[in-house]
Structures are given as C-alpha cells and as structure tokens.
NUMAR-423779 format. One line per 2 residues: number of its first residue (from 1); their letters; for each residue x, y, z of C-alpha. Coordinates in steps of 0.25 Angstrom, whole numbers, plus 5000, padded with zeros to 4 digits. Example, Ala and Ser with C-alpha at 12.3 -4.5 7.8 and 13.67 -1.06 7.14 Angstrom:
<rs>
1> AS> 5049/4982/5031 ~ 5055/4996/5029 $
</rs>
This chain:
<rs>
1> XX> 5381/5430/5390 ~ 5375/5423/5378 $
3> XX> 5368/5410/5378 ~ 5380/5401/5376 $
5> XX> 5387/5405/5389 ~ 5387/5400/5401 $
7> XX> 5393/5407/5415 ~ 5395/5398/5425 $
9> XX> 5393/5406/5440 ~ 5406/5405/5450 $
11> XX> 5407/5400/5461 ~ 5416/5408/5473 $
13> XX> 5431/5406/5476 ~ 5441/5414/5485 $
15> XX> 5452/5421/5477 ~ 5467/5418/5479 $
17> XX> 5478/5428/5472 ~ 5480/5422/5458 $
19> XX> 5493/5418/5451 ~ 5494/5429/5439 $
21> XX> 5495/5420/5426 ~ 5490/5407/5432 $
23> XX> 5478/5411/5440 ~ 5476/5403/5452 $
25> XX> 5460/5401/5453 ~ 5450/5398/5464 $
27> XX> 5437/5391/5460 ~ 5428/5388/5471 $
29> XX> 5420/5374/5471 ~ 5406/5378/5478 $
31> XX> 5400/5366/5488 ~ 5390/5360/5479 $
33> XX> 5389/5365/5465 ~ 5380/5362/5453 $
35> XX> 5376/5348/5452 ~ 5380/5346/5466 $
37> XX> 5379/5348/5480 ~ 5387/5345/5492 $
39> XX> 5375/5338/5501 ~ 5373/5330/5486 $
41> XX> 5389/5325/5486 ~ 5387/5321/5501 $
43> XX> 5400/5328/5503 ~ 5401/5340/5514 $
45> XX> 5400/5354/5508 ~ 5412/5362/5502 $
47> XX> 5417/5373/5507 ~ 5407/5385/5497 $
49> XX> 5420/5391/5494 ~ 5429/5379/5491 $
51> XX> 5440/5384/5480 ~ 5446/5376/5471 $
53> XX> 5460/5383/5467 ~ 5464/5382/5452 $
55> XX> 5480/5386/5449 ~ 5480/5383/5434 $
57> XX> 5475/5381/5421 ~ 5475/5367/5425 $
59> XX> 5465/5368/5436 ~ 5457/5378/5429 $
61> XX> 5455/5371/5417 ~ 5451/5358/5427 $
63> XX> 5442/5367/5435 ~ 5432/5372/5422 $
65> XX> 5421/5360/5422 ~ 5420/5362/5435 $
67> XX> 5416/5377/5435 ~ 5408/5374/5424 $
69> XX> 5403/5362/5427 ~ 5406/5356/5414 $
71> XX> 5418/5353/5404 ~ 5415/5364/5394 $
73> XX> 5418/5361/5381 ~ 5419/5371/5367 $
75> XX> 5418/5382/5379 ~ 5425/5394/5382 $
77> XX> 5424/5396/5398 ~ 5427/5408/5406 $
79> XX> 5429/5410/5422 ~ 5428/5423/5428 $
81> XX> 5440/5424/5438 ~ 5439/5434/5452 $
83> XX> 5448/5439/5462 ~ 5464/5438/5463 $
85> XX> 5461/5423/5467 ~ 5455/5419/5454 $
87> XX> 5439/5416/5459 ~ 5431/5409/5449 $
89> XX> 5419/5418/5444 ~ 5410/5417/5433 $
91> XX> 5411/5408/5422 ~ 5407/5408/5408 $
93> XX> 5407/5395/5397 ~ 5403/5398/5383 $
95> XX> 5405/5390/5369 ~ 5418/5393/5362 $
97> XX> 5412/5399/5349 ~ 5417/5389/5336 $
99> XX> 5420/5403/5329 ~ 5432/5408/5330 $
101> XX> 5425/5421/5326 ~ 5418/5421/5338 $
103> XX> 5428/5419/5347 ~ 5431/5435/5349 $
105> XX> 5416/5438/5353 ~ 5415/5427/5364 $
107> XX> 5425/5432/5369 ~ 5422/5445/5372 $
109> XX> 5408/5441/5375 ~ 5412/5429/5386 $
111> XX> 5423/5438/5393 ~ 5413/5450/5393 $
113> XX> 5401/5441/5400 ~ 5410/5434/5409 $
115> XX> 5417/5446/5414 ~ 5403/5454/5415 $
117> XX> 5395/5442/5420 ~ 5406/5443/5431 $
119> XX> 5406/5456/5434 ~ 5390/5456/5436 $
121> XX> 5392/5445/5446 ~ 5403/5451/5455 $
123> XX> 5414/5454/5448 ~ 5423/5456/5437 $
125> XX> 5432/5445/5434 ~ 5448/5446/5437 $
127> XX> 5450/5437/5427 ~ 5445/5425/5418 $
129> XX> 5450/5410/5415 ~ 5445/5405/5401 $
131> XX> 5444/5390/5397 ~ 5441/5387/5383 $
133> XX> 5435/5372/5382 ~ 5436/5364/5369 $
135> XX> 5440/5352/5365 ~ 5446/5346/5352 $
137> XX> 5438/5340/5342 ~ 5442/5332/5331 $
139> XX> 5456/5332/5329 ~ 5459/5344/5336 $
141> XX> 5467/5345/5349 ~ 5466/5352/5363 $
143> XX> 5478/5361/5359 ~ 5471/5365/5345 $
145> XX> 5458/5370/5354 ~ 5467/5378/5362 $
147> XX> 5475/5382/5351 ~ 5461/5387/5342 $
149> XX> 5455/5392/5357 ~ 5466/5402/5359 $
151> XX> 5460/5414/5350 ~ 5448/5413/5358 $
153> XX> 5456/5412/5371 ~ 5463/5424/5369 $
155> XX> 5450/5433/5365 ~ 5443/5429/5377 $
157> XX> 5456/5433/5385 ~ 5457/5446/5377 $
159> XX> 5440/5449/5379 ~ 5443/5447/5394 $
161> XX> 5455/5456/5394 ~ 5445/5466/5387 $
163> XX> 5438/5465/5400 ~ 5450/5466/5409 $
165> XX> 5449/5454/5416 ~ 5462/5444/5412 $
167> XX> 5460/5430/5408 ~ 5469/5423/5419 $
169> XX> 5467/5410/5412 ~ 5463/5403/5397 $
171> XX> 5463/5387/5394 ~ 5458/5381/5385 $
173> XX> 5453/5365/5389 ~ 5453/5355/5378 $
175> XX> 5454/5340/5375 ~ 5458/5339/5391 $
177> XX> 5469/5347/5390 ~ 5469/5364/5393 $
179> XX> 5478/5375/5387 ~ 5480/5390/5394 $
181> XX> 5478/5400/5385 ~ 5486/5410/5395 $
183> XX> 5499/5402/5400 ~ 5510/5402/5389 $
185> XX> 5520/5394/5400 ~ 5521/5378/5390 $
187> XX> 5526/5373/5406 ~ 5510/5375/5412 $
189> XX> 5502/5376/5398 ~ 5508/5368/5387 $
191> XX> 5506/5369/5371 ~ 5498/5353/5374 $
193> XX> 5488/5360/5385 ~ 5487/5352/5398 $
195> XX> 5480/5340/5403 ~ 5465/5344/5408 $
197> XX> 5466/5336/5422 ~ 5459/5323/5424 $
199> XX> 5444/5326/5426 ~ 5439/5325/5442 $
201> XX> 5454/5324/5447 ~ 5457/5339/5450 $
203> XX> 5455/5349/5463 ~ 5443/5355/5456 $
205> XX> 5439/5341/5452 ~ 5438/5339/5467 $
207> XX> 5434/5350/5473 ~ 5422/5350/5462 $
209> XX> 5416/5336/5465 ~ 5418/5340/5480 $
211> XX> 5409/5352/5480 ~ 5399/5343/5469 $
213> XX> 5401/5349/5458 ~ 5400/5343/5444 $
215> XX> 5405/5344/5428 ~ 5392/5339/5421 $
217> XX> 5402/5334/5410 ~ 5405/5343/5397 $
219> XX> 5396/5353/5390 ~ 5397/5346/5378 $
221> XX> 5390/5334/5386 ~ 5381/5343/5395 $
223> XX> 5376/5349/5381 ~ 5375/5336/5376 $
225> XX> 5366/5330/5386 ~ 5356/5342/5381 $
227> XX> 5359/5341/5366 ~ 5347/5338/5355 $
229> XX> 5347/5323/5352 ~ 5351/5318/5338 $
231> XX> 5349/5307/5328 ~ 5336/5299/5327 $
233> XX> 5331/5304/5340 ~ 5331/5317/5338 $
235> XX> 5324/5316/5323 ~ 5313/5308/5332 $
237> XX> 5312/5319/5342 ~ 5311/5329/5333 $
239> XX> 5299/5321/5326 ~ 5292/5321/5339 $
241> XX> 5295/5336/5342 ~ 5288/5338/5327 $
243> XX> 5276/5332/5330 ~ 5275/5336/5346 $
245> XX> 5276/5353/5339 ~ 5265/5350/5329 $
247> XX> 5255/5344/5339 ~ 5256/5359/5346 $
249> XX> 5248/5366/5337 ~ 5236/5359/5336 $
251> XX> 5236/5356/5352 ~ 5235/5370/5353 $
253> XX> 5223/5370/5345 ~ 5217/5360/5351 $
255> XX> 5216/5369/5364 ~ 5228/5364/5370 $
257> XX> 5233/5375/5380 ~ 5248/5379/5382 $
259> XX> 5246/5377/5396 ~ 5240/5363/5393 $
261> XX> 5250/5359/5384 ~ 5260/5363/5394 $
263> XX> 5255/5355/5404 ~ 5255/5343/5396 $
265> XX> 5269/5348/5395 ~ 5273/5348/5409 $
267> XX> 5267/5334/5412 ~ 5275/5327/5400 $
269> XX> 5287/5332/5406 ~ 5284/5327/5421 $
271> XX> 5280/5314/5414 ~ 5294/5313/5408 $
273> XX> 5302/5319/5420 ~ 5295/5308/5429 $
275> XX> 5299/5296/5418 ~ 5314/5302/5418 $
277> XX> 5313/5302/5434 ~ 5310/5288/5434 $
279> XX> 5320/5282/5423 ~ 5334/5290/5428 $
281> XX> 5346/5287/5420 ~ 5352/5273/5422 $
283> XX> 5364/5273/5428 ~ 5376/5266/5415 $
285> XX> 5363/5267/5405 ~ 5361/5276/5395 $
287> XX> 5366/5291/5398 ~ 5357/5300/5404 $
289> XX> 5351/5308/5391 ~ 5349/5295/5384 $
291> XX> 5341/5289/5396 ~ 5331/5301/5395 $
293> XX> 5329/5303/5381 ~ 5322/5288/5380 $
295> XX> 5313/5292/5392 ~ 5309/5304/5383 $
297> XX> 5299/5301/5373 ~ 5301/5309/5360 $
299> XX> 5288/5312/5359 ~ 5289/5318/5373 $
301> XX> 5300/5326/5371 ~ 5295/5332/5360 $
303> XX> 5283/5336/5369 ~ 5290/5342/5381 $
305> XX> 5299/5351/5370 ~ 5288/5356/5364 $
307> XX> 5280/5359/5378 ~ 5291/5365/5384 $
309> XX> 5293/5376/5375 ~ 5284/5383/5382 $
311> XX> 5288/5393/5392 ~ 5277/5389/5402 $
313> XX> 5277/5374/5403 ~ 5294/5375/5401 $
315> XX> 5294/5385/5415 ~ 5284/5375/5421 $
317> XX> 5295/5363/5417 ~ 5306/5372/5423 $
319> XX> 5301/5371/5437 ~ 5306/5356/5436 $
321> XX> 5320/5360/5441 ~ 5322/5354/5456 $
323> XX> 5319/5343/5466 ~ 5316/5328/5459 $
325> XX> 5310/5337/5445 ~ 5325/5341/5442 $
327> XX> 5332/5328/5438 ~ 5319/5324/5427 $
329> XX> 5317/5337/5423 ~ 5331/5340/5419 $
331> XX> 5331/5326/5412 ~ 5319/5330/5404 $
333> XX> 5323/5342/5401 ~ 5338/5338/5394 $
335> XX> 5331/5326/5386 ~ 5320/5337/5381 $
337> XX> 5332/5345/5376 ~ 5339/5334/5368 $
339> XX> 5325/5331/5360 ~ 5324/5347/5357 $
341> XX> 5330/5342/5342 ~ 5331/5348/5327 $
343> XX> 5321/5359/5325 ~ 5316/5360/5340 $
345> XX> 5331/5362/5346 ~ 5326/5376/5348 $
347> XX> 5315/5367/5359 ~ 5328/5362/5367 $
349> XX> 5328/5377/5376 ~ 5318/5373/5384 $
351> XX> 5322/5359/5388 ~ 5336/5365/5389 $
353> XX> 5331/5377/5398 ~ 5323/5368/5408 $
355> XX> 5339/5359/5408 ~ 5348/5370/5410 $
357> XX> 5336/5377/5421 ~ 5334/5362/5429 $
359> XX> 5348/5360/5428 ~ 5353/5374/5435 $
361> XX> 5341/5371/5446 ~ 5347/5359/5448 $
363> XX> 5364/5364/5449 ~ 5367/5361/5438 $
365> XX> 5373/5376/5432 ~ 5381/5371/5422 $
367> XX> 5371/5361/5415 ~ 5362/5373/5415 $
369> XX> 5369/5383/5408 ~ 5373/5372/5397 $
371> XX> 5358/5369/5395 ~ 5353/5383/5395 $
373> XX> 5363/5386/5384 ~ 5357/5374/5375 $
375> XX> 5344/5381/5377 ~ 5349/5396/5372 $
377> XX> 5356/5389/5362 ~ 5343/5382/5359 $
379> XX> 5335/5394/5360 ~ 5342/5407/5364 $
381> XX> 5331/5414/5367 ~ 5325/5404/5376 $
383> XX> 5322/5414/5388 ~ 5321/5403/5398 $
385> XX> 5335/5399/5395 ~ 5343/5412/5394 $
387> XX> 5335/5415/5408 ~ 5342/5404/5415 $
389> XX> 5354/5402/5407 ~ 5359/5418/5411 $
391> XX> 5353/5414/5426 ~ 5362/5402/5428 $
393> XX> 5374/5409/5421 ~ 5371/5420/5431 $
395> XX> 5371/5412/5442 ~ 5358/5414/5447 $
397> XX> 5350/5405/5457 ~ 5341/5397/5450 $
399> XX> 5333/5394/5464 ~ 5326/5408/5461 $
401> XX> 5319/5402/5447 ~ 5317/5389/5454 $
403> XX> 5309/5396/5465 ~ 5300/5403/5453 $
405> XX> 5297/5391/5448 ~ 5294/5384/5460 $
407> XX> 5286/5396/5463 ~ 5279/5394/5449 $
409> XX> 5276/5379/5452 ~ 5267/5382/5464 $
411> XX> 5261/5391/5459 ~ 5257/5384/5447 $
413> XX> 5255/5371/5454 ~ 5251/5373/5468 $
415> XX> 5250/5359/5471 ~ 5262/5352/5464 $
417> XX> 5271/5344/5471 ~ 5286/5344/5465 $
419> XX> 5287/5330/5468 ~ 5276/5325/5462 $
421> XX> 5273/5332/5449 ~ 5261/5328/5440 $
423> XX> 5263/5321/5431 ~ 5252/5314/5420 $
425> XX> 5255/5303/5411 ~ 5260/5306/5398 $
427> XX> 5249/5307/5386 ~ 5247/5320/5381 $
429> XX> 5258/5326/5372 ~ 5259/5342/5373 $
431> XX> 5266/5347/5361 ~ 5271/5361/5357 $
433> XX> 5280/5369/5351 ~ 5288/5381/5355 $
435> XX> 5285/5389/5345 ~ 5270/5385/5345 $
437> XX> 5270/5386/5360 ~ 5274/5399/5360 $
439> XX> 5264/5405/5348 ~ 5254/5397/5355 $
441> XX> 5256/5402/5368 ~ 5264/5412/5371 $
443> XX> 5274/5406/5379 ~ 5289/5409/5376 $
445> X> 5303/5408/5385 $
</rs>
C-alpha cells in the first residue's frame, strides 16, 4: 500500500444469498463506533451484529460516508465483498490520479493490495463494489465526470478480473447525483444519473446515528482543517520560523543540551495545551481553527515546530493521547501543522503524526488515516508516520502503544500525576531545527 492509500478495516455481517446483477449487500453498524459510544449517546446498546441491508445502487452509494466515515471527494473507493450474502470486508480509498496515463497502474496496484490485503486478513474476497467520487468543477457536469471516469472504471473492473474476483458493482458519485457503471437498463440507471438521497434521512442514516457513529464532513474539509495557512499570516509565520532555526546554532554552542532544549520544549507545549484548555471554542463565534490559531503566538509556534523535530521530545509529546490531555493536545497539534508554511512544510509530519496518532487513540480511525497521509505526503519517509499509518490501516489496536508509553511515562517520571502536569511559565524560547537537530544530535524518526 503506498502512502496515499487508506484501507479502512470491516466490520462483521451475516451473509444472505445475493441477487446475481444487483447484489443485495449486508453491512453491519457495530454499537459504538469511532467518535462515539453507546454509554456516550445515553441510548441502550445495539445489537454487535446489527445489519443494515443494502438492495441497490441507491442504498450503496448512500451508505459510502458512513463506512468511511467521510464524504470522499477526488477518490476512487473500493469494498471488499465476502460470502454469497455480500458481507462488507476490507475497504480501501485512494486519490484518483489527475493523469489519465496513470489510470492503468492504480489500478492494477489498488485491486492487487485490496484483494491481498484481504486474503491476509481471512480471506479472498468474492467480489468487490467500486465508487469513484468526484465532483464537477467549473462548468462541468456530474454526467461529464461519469462520462471521463469510465476509462478508469473499466481498468479497475478489468485488474479485478485479472484477479478473479468480479466487480459486482461500480458508481460513480457526483454533483449529488450517482451513475452505475454496470447496469445498462435506462428504467433503474438513467443517462441523467439519479438523485444522491437527502443527507440523514435514510436506513443507514439511522441505523448509523443509532449505534453513534459519525461523518466528520468531507475529506476536502477534514484536510482543510490541517492545510498550511496563507496570505500575510503565513509570510509572518515563516518569519518567526526564520529566526526561531538560526538561534539553534549558537544555543548549541552556548552549552545548551538536546535534552535541555527538549525540555524547554515540552514545557511550551503544556503551557499552550493548558491556555487552549481554558479558552474552548465559543459556541456561534468564530470556527474552531480560527479560534486557536489567535491563542497561538507566532513566535510560539515557530518554537514548538522546530523542537518537535526531534525524535525524543516528539515521543515524549506522543504520550498525550487520553484522559483530559487529548482534547488540548489534539488542538495543539492541528494549529502547529497549519503554521508548518513555505520552506518548512516538510516540518508539518511531526505536528501531522502527533494529529493523526491522538486522533486514533481517541476513535477517531478515519481522521487518523487522513492526517497520517498529510504527514507522508509532507515527508515520506517520516518513520513515525508510515509506522502508524500501516498500523491503523491494518486494523491493529492502538492500546498496545498506549500501554508502551504509559509504561515509558513512569518510567521516566516516577512521580508525575497525569492530571496535574508541570507546567512553568513561559520565558525561554527553545529553538531548533530539523536538520540541525539531527547533525547535532543524532536523533532521527
């Protein structure tokens, strides 16, 4: 799986025979999913197994945010399908290339790395439902998109085929409307696509807010909220970030230790976790991004991007991941990432990391994947990053690297209490650079 794909784990379902041609699928809705739980809704648990039943490319195309948990936008999704029933498996999301020229390789690559990802998991898939999200810009249409999509439809029908497993199913979503790229009857799928149905109205709709689970908007939004600011701030932050890498150097020589300027690190960011703690977003003001970047200091920012690029202080940062650290921590981390701007976007993997890492602790799968992949694309060799992003795509339990680091925590500081960490007014100003960090010291991903 490369850096720009996301697999998103399944949850179970019973199989029921399926209808050859319009495959009647069976999507389970677990009890309290990411984001969510059922003692959180003060709603009685759901059944574990509770399916949800999809009969058509209508309830299909409704049902995508929800096993995402976003609207996907410029993707091409694909759903791993098991048993004569049509259980939901694996899932798998990645950016449709802008190259038409590319279109061949992803699909061979997508259909191999679904169909093997499966197979290691439990199974090979008996078959596979492709969406192709994109809406129209400019003066284009929903039925152009379709129309320009099909080429790459059909090679990803053709590179599962390779692989003898049938796609049962193909839409394409766009300007609210979806197309099926597999039923030629005009009486179910017209030329005009159909009507995407109204958002929050349908069984899954239901069924979904039931069992507390959530669609954290768009992945254009979602990536937005991490996106590098623009304009006059960002020339401003990039100043600060100037002057905040050339002090590095000379503090070194001054006798300033790694461990020391870690520390002074660590305390800035309990300082600033502690002042978004106190100033929460007001409810009708401004939105939630905005609110924290003007409790962040450029100057500050500039500070923490710099300290964090090293391995050590940024592991010792990652151990704010649960209980009443979370919320700020997460805060924090986001705002740093927008103010990674011009020359030091590279900066923005450890900010991203520490996101897309508090965010899966937290339940929250499907922001973590997004943010991990902002930091690959950041940095693709940023170990960190490719450690969790394949972790959380394999589905594995993030409780045994929060136990590590708990473990680490005591061991480090025997006596700290989680809820009430030192903190030290703010004065000192630790300043370094990445690269410096690492000739300096050694540390690295």
């Amino acid at each position: 799986m490369t850096k720009n794909q996301e697999s998103h784990e399944p949850t179970g379902a019973r199989p029921r025979k399926a209808v050859p041609g319009k495959p009647t699928i069976h999507h389970a809705v677990p009890a309290a999913g990411p984001g969510g739980s059922a003692a959180a809704t003060g709603r009685p648990p759901a059944p574990r197994d509770a399916q949800i039943t999809l009969r058509s490319p209508a309830e299909l195309a409704d049902a995508l945010p929800y096993m995402l948990g976003f609207h996907p936008t410029d993707s091409l999704v694909m759903v791993a399908v098991h048993g004569e029933g049509g259980r939901f498996g694996g899932r798998l999301r990645v950016g449709i290339p802008a190259d038409p020229g590319e279109w061949e390789h992803t699909a061979r690559q997508v259909a191999d790395c679904l169909v093997r990802g499966s197979e290691r998991r439990g199974g090979k898939p008996d078959g596979i439902v492709v969406f192709l999200c994109q809406d129209p810009g400019g003066t284009d249409s929903g039925q152009r998109v379709m129309t320009r999509l099909r080429p790459l439809a059909q090679r990803v029908r053709l590179a599962c085929g390779a692989l003898d497993v049938p796609v049962l199913e193909a839409l394409c979503v766009s300007g609210g409307r979806y197309w099926s790229y597999c039923c030629p009857d005009p009486r179910c799928c017209p030329a005009e696509g159909t009507a995407m149905t109204v958002s929050g109205t349908s069984v899954m709709a239901a069924a979904a807010t039931y069992a507390g689970l959530q669609v954290r908007g768009s992945l254009q939004e979602i990536e937005a909220r991490l996106a590098p600011l623009r304009g006059p701030l960002a020339a401003e932050q990039e100043r600060a970030l100037d002057v905040a890498a050339a002090a590095l150097v000379p503090k070194i020589l001054d006798g300033a230790t790694q461990k020391e300027v870690g520390a002074d690190t660590l305390d800035l960011a309990r300082t600033l976790m502690r002042r978004l703690t106190l100033a929460p977003p007001a409810e009708g003001g401004p939105c939630a991004e905005d609110w924290d970047d003007a409790l962040l200091g450029h100057d500050e920012a500039a500070t923490l991007i710099l300290g964090l690029q090293d391995r050590e202080t940024r592991d010792v940062a990652a151990e704010w991941m649960e209980d009443e650290e979370a919320a700020p921590a997460l805060r924090l981390w986001r705002a740093l990432s927008r103010r990674c701007v011009g020359v030091y976007g590279e900066h923005a993997a450890a900010p991203l990391t520490l996101a897309g890492w508090v965010s899966w602790s937290t339940g929250d799968e499907p922001t973590a994947r997004i943010a991990l992949g902002l930091a690959l694309r950041a940095d693709a060799d940023y170990r960190f990053a490719q450690l969790l992003h394949h972790a959380c795509n394999e589905g594995i339990d993030p409780e045994g690297l929060r136990e590590c680091l708990r473990a680490e925590r005591v061991r480090r500081e025997p006596g700290h209490k989680r809820k009430a960490a030192p903190t030290r007014p703010p004065g000192r100003r630790p300043r370094a650079t990445r690269r410096e960090t690492r000739r300096t010291t050694g540390s690295g991903q």
